[in-house]
FIRODO-591482 format. One record per atom (N, C-alpha, C): residue number from 1; chain; x, z, y. Coordinates in steps of 0.001 Angstrom, whole numbers, plus 524288, in hexadecimal, padded with zeros to 5 digits. Example, Ala and Ser with C-alpha at 12.3 -4.5 7.8 and 13.67 -1.06 7.14 Angstrom:
BEGIN
<marza 1 A <83386 81E78 7E9C6>>;
<marza 1 A <8300C 81E78 7EE6C>>;
<marza 1 A <83390 81E78 7F31C>>;
<marza 2 A <83232 81BA8 7F736>>;
<marza 2 A <83566 81BE4 7FBDC>>;
<marza 2 A <83264 81EBE 8001E>>;
This chain:
BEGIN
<marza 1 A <85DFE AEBE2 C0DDA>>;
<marza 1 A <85DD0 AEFBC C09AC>>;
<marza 1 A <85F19 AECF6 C0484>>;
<marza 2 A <8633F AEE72 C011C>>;
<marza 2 A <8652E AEB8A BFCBD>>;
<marza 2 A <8613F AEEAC BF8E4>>;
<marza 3 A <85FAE AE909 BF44A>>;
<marza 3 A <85CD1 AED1A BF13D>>;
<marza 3 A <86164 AEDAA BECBF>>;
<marza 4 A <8604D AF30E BEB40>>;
<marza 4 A <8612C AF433 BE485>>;
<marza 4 A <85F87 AF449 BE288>>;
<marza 5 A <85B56 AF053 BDFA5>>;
<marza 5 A <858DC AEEFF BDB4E>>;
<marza 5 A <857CC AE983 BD99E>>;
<marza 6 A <85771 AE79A BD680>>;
<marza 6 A <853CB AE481 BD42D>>;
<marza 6 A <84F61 AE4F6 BD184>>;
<marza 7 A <84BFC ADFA5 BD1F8>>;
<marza 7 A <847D6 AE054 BCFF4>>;
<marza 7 A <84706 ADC1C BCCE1>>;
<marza 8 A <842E8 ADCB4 BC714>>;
<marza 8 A <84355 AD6F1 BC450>>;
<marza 8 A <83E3F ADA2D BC237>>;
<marza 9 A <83AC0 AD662 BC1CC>>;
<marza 9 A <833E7 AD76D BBFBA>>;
<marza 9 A <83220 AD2BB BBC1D>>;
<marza 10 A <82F4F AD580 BB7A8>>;
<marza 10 A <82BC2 AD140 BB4AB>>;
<marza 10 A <8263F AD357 BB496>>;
<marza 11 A <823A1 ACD73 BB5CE>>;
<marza 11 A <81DCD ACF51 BB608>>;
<marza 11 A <81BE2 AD276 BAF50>>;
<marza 12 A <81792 AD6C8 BAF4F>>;
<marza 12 A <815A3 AD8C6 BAC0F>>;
<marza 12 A <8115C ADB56 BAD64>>;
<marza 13 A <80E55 ADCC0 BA946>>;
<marza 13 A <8082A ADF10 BA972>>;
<marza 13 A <80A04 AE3D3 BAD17>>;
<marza 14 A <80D06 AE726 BAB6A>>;
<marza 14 A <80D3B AEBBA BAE96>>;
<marza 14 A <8126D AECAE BB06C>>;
<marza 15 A <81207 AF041 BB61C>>;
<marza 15 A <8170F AF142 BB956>>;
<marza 15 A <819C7 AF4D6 BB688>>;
<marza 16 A <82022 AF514 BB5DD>>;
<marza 16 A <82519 AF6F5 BB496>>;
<marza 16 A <827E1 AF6FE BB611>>;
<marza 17 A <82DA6 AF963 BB774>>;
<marza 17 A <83013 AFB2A BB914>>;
<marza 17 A <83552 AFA2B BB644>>;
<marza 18 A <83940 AF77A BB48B>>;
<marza 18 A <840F4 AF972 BB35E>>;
<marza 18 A <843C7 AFB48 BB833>>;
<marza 19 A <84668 AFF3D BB639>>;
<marza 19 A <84942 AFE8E BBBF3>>;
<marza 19 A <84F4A B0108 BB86F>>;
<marza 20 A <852E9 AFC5C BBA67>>;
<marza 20 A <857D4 AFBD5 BB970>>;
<marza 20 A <85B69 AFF84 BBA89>>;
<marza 21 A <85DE2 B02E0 BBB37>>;
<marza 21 A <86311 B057E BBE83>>;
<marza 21 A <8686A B054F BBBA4>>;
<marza 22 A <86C3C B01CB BBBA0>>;
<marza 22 A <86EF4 B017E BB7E3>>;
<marza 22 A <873AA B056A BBBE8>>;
<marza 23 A <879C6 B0668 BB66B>>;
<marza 23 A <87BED B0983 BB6A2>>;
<marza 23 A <87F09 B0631 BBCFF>>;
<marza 24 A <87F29 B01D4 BC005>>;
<marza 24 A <880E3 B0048 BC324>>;
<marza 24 A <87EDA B035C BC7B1>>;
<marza 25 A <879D5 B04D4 BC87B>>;
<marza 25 A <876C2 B0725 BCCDD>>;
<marza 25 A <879CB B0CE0 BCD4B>>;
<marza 26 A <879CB B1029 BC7C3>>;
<marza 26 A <87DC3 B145F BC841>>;
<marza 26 A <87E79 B1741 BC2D8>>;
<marza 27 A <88256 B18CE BC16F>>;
<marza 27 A <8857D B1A46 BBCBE>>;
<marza 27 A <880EA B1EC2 BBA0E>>;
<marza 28 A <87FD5 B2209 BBDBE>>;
<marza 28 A <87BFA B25E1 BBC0C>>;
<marza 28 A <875C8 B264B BBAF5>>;
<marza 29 A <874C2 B27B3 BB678>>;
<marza 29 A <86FB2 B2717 BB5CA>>;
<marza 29 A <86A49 B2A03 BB800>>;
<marza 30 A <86DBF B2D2C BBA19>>;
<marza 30 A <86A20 B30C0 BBF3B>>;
<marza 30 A <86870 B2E88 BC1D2>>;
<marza 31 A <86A19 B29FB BC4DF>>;
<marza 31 A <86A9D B27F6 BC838>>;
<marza 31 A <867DE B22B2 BC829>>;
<marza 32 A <8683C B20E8 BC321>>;
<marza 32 A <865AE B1E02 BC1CB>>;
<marza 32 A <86011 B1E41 BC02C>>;
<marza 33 A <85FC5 B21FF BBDB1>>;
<marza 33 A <859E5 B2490 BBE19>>;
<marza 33 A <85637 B263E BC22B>>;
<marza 34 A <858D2 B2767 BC636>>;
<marza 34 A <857FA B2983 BCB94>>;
<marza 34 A <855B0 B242B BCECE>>;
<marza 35 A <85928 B2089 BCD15>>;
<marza 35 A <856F3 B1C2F BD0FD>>;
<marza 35 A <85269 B1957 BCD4D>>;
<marza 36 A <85108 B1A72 BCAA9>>;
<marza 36 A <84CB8 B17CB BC4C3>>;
<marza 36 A <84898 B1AC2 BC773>>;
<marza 37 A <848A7 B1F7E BC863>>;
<marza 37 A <84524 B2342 BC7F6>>;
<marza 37 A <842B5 B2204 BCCE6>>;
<marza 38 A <8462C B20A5 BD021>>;
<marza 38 A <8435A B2083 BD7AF>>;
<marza 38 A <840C7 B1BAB BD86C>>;
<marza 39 A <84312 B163F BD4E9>>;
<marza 39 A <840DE B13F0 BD4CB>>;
<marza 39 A <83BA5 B11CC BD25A>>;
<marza 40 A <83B73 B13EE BCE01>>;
<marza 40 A <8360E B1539 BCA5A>>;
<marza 40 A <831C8 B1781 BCE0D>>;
<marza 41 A <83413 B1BB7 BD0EC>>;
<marza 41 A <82F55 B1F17 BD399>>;
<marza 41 A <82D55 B1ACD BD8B8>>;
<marza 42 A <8313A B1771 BDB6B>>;
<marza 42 A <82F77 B1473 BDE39>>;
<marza 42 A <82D58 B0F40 BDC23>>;
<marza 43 A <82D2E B0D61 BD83E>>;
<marza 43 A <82B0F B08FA BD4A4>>;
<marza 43 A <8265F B0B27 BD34C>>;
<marza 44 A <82606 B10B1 BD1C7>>;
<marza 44 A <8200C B119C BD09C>>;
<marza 44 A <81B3A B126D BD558>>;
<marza 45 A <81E32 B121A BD9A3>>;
<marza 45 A <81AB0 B106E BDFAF>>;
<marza 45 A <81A60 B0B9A BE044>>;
<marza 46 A <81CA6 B0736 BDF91>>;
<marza 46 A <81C2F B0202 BDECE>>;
<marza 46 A <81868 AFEF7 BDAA6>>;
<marza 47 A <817E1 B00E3 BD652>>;
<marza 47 A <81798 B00C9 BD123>>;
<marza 47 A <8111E AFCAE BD244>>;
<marza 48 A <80E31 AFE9E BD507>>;
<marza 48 A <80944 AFDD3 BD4D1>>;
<marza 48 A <8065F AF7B7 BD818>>;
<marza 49 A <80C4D AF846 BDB21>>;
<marza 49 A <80C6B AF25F BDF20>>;
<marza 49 A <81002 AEFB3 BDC88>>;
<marza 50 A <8113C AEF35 BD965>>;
<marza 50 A <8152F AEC35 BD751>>;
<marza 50 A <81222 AE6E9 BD2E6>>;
<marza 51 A <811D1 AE162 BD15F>>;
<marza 51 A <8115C ADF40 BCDFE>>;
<marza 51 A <811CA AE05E BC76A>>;
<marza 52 A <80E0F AE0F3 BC3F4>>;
<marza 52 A <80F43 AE292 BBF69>>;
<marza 52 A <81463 ADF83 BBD38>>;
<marza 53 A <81A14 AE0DA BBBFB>>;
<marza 53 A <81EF8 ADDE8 BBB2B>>;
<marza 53 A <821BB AE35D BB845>>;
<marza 54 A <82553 AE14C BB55F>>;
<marza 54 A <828EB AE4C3 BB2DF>>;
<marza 54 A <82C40 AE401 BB780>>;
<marza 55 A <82F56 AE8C1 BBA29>>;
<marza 55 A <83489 AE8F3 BBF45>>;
<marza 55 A <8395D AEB68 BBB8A>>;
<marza 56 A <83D44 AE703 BBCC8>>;
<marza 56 A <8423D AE994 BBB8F>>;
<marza 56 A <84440 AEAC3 BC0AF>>;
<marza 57 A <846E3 AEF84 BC242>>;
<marza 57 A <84815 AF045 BC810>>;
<marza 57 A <84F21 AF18C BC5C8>>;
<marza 58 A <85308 AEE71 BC80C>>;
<marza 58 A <8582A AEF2C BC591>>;
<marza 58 A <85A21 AF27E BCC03>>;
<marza 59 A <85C15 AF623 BCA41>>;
<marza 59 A <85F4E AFA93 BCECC>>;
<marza 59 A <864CF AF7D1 BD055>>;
<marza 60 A <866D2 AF7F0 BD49E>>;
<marza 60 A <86B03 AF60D BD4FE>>;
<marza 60 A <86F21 AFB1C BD7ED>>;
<marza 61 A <8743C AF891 BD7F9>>;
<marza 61 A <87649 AFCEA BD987>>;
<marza 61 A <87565 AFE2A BE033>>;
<marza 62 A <874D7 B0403 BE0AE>>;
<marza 62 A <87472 B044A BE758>>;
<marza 62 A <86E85 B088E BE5C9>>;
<marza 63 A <86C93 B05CB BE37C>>;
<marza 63 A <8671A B0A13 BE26A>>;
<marza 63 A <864C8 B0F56 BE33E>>;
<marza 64 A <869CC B1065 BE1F7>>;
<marza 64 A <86A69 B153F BE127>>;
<marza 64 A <86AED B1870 BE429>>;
<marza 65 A <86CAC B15CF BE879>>;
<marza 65 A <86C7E B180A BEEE1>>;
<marza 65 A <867A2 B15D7 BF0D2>>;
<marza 66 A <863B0 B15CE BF00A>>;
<marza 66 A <85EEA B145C BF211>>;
<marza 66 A <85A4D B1807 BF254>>;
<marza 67 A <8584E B1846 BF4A3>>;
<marza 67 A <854F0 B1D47 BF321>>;
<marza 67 A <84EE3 B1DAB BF6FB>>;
<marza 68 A <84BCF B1FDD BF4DE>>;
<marza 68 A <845AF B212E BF72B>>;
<marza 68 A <8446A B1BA7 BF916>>;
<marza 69 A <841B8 B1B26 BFF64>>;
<marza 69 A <83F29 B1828 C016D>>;
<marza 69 A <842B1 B122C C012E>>;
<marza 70 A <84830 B12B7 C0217>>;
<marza 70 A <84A79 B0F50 C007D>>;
<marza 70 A <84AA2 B0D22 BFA91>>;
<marza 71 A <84A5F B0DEA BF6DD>>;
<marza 71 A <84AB9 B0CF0 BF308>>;
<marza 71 A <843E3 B09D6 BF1DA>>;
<marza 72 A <8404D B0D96 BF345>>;
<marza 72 A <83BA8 B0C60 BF399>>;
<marza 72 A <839DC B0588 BF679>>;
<marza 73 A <83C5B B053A BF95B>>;
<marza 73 A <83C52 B0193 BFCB4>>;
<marza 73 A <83F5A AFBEF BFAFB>>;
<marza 74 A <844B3 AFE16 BF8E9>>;
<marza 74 A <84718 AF9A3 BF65A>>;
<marza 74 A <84370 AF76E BF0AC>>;
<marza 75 A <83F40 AFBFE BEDAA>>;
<marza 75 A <83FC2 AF911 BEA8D>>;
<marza 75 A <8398A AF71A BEBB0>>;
<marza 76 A <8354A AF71E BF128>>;
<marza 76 A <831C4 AF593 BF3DB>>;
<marza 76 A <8329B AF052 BF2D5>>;
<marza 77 A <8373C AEF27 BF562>>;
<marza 77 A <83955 AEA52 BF735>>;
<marza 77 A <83A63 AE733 BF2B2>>;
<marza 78 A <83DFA AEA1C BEE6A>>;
<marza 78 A <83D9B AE58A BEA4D>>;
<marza 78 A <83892 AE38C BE72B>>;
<marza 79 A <834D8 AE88B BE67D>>;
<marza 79 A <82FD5 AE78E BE45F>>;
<marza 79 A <82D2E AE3AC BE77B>>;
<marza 80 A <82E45 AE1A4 BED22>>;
<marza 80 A <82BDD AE074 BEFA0>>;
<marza 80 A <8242D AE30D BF2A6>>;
<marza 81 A <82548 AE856 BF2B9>>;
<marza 81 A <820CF AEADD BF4DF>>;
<marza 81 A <82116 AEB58 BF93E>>;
């Protein structure tokens, strides 16, 4: 399973969230919002097992075809949960 993302974290008092989608992932901002949004909702199920760290999560291209349990799973794996 190839991932589409990166991840880059600095330790801090409290947990946060960036999440990247640049115009490379896809031209439209629908779309780009769309994948912000699915991933936020699955970061805020993580949120509580996670190390207090600022997360930059960078989207790569392919993303965008990813979706529900899969997507969920790829980003399991990068969080390491």
């Amino acid at each position: 399973m190839p991932l589409h993302f990166s991840l880059r974290s600095t330790p801090m008092e409290a947990t946060s969230f960036i999440i990247s989608v640049s115009k490379k992932v896809s031209k439209k901002a629908v779309v780009r919002n769309t994948i912000k949004r699915r991933i936020r909702a699955i970061l805020k199920e993580f949120k509580p097992s996670l190390k207090a760290a600022k997360y930059l999560l960078i989207v790569k291209p392919g993303a965008e075809l990813v979706k529900g349990p899969e997507l969920k799973s790829e980003l399991g794996t990068l969080f390491k949960l």
